[in-house]
TIRO-2110 file (N, C-alpha, C; in Angstrom, 1 decimal):
// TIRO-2110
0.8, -1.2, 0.0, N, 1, A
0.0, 0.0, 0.0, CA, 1, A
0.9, 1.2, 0.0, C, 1, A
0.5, 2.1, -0.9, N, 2, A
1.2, 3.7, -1.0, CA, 2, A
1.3, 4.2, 0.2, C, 2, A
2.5, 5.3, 0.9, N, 3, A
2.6, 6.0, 2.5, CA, 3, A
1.5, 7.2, 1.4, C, 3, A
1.0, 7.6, 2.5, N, 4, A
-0.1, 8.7, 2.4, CA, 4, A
1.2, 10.0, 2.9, C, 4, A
0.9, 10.7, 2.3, N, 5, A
1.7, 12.2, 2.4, CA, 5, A
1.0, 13.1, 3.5, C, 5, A
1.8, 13.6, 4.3, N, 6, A
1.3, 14.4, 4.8, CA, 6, A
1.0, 15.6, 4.3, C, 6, A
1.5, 15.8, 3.5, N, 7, A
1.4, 17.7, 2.9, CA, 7, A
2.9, 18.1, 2.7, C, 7, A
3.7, 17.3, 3.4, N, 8, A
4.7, 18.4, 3.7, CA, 8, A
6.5, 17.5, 2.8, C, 8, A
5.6, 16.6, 1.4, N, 9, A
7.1, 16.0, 1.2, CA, 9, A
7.1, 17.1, 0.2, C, 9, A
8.6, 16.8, -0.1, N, 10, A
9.3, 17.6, -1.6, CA, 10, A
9.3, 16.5, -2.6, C, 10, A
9.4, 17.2, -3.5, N, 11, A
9.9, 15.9, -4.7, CA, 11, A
10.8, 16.4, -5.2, C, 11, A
12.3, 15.5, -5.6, N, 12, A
13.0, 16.6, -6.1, CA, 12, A
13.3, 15.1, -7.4, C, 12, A
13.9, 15.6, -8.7, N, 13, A
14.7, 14.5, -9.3, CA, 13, A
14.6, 15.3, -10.9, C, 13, A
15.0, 14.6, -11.9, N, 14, A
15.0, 15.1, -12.9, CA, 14, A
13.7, 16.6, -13.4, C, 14, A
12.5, 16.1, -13.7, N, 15, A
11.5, 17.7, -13.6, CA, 15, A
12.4, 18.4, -12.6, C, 15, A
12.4, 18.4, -11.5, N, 16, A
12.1, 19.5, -11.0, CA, 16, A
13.9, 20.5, -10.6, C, 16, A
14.8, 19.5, -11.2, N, 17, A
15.9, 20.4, -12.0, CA, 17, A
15.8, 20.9, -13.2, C, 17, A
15.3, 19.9, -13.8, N, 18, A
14.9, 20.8, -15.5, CA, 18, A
14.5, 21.8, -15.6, C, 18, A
13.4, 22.0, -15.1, N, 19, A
12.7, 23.8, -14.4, CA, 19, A
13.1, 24.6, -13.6, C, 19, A
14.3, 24.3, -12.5, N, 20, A
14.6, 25.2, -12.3, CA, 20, A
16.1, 25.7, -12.8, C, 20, A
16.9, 24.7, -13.5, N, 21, A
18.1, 24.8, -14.2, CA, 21, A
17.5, 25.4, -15.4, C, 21, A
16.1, 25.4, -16.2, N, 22, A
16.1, 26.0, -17.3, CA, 22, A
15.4, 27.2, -17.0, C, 22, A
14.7, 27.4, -16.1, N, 23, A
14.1, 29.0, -15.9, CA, 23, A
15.7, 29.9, -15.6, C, 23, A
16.5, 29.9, -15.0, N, 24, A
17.8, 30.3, -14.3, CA, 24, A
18.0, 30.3, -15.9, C, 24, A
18.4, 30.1, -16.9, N, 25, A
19.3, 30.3, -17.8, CA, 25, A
18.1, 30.7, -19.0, C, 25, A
17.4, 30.8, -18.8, N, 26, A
16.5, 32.1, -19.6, CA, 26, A
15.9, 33.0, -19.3, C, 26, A
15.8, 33.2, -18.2, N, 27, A
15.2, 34.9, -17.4, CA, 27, A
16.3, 35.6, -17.7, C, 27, A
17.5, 36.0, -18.2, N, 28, A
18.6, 36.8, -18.6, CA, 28, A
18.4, 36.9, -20.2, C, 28, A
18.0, 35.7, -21.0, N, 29, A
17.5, 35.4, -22.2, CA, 29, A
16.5, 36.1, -23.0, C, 29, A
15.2, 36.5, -21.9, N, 30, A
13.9, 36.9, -22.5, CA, 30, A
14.0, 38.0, -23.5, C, 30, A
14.5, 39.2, -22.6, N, 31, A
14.2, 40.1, -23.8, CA, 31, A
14.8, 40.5, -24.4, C, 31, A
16.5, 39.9, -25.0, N, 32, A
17.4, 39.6, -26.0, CA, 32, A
17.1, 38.6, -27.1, C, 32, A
16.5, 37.5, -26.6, N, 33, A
15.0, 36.7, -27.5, CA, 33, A
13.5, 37.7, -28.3, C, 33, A
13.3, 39.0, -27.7, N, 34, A
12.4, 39.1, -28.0, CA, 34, A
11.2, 38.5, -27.6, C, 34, A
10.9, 38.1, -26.1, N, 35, A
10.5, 37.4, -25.2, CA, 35, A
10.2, 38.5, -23.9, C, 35, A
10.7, 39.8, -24.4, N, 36, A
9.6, 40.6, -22.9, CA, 36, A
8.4, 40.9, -22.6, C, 36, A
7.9, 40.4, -23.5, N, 37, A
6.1, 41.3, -23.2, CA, 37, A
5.9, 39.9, -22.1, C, 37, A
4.4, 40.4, -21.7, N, 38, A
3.7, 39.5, -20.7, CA, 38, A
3.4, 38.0, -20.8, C, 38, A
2.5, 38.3, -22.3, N, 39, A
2.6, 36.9, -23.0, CA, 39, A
3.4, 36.0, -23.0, C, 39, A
4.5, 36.8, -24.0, N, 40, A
5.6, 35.4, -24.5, CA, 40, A
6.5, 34.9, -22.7, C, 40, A
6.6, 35.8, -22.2, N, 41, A
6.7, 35.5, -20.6, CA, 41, A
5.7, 34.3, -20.2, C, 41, A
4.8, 34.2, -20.2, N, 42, A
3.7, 33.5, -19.8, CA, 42, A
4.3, 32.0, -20.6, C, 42, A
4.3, 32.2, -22.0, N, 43, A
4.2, 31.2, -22.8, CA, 43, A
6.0, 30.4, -22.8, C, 43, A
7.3, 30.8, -21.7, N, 44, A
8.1, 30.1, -21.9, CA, 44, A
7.8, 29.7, -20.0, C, 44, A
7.0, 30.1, -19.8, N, 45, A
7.2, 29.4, -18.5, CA, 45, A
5.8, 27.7, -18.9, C, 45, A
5.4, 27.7, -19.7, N, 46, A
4.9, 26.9, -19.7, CA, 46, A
5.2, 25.9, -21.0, C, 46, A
6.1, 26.2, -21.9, N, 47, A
6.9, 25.6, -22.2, CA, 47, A
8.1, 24.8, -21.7, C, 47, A
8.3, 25.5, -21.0, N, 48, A
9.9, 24.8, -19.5, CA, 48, A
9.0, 23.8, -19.0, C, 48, A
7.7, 24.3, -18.3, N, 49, A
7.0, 23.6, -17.7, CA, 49, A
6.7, 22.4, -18.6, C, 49, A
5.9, 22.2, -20.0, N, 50, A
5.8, 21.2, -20.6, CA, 50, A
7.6, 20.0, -21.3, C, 50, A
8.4, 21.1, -21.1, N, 51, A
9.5, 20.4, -22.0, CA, 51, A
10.4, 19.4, -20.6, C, 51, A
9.8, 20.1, -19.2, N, 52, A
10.1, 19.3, -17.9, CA, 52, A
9.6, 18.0, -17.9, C, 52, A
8.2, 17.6, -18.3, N, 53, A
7.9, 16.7, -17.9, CA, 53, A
7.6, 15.3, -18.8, C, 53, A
8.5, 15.8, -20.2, N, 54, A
8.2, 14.8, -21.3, CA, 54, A
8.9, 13.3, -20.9, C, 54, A
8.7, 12.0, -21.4, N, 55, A
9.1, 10.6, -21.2, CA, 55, A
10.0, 10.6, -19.7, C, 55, A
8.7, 11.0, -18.6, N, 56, A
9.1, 10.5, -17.5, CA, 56, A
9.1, 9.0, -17.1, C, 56, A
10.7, 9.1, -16.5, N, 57, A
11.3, 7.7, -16.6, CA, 57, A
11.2, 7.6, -15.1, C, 57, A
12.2, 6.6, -14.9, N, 58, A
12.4, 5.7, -13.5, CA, 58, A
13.2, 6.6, -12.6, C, 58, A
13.8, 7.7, -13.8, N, 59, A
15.1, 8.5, -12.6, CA, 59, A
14.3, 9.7, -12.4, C, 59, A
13.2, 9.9, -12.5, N, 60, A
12.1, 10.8, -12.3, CA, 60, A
11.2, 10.7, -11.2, C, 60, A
10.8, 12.1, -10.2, N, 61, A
10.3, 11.1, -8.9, CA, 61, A
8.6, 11.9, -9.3, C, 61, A
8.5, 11.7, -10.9, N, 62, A
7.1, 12.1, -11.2, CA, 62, A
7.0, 10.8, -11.4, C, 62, A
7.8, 9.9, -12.2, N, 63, A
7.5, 8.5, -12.3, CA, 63, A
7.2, 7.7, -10.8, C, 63, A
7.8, 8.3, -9.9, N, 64, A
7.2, 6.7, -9.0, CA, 64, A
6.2, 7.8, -8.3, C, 64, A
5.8, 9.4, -8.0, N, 65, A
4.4, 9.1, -7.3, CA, 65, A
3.6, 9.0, -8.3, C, 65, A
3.6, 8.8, -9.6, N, 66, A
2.1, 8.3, -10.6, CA, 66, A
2.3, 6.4, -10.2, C, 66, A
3.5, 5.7, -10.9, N, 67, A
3.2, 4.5, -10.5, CA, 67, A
3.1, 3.7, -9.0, C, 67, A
3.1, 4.4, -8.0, N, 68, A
3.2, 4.1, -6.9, CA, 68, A
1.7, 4.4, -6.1, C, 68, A
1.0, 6.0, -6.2, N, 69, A
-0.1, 6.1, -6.0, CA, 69, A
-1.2, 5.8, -6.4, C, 69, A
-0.6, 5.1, -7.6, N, 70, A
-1.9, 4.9, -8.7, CA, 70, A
-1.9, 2.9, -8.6, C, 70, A
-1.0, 2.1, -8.2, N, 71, A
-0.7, 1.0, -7.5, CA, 71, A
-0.2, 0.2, -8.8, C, 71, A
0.9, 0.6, -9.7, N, 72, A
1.5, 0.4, -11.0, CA, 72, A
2.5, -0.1, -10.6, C, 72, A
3.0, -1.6, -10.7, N, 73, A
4.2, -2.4, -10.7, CA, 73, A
4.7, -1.4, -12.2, C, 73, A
6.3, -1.6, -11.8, N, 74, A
7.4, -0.9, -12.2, CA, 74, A
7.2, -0.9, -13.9, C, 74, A
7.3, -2.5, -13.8, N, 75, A
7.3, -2.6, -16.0, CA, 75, A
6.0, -1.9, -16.5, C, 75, A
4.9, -1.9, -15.6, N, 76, A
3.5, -1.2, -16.3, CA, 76, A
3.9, 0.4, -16.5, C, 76, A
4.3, 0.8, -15.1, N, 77, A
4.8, 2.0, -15.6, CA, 77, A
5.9, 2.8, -16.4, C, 77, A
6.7, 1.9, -16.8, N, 78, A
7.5, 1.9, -18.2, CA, 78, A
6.8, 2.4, -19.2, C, 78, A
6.0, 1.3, -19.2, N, 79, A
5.0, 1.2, -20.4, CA, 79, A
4.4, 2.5, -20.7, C, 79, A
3.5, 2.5, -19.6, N, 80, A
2.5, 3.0, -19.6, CA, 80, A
2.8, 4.9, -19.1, C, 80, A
3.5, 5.0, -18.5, N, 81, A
3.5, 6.6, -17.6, CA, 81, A
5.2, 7.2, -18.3, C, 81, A
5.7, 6.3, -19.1, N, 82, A
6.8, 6.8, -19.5, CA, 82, A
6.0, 7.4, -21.5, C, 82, A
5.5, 6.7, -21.7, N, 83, A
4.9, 7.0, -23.1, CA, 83, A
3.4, 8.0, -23.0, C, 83, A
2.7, 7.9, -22.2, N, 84, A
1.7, 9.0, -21.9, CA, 84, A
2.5, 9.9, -21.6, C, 84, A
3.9, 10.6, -20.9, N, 85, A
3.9, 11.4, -20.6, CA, 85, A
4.8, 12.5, -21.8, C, 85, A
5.4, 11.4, -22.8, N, 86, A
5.9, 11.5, -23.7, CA, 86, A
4.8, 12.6, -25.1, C, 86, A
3.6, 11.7, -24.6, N, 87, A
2.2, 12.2, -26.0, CA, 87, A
1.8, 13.5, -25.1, C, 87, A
2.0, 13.5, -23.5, N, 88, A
1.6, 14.9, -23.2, CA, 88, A
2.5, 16.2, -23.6, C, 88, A
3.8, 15.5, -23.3, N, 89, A
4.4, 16.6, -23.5, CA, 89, A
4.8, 17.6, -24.6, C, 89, A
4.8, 16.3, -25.7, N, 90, A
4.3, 16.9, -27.3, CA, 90, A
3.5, 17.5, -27.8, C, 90, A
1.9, 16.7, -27.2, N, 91, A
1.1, 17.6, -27.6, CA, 91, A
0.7, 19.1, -27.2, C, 91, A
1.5, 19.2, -25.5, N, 92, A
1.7, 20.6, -24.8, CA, 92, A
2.7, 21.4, -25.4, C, 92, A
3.4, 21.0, -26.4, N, 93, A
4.5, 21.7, -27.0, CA, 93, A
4.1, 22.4, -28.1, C, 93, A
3.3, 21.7, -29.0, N, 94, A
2.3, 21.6, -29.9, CA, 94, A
1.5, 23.0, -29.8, C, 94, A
0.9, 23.1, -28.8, N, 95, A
-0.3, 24.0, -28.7, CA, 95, A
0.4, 25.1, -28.2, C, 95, A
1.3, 25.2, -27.5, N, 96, A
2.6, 26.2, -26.7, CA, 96, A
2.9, 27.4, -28.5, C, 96, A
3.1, 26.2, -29.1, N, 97, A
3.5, 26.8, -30.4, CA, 97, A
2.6, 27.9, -31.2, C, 97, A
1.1, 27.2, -31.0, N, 98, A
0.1, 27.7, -32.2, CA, 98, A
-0.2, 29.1, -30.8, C, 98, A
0.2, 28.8, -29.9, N, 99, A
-0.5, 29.9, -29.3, CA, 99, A
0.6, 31.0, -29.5, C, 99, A
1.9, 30.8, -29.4, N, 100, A
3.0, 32.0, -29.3, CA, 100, A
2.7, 32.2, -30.9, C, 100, A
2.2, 31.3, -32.1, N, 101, A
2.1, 32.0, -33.6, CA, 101, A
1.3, 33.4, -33.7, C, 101, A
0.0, 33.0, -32.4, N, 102, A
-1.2, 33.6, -32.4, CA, 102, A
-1.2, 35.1, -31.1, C, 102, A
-0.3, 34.5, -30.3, N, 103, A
-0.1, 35.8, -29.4, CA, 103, A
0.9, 37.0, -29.3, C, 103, A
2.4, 36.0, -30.0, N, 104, A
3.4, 36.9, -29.7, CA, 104, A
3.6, 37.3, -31.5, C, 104, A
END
């Protein structure tokens, strides 16, 4: 059976260096990119945000609280939580795009 959280764990592992190792090296970036207005601001923090959490794997500790809370032996979640998160993060990349064609 999964430990119930209190509220108060961290997660730390691959995401959540990706985001903050890639915010840190593009906040100096934005508006030498052409990236100051509010929008395109808006639209790379959610880009970071979607390019963090694509083919979460094993060395990911987004991978074990989805297969672990959700009660997913290890090979299902290979399968299964490493390739969904792969189609999310594409298709979040995807729409990231048509929206910065349409906003910025």
């Amino acid at each position: 059976m999964p430990r119930q959280s209190d509220g108060g764990d961290t997660c730390q592992g691959s995401s959540t260096v990706a985001l903050i190792t890639t915010s840190a090296l593009m906040a100096p970036l934005l508006a030498p990119l052409g990236l100051g207005g509010e929008a395109a601001k808006a639209l790379v923090v959610l880009a970071i945000g979607a390019g963090s959490m694509v083919v979460s794997h094993a060395n990911d500790s987004y991978f074990w609280v989805v297969t672990q809370l959700s009660g997913m032996d290890v090979p299902t979640g290979h399968r299964c939580q490493t390739v969904s998160s792969l189609v999310t993060g594409v298709t979040a990349i995807v729409v990231i795009a048509i929206m910065t064609w349409v906003l910025v």
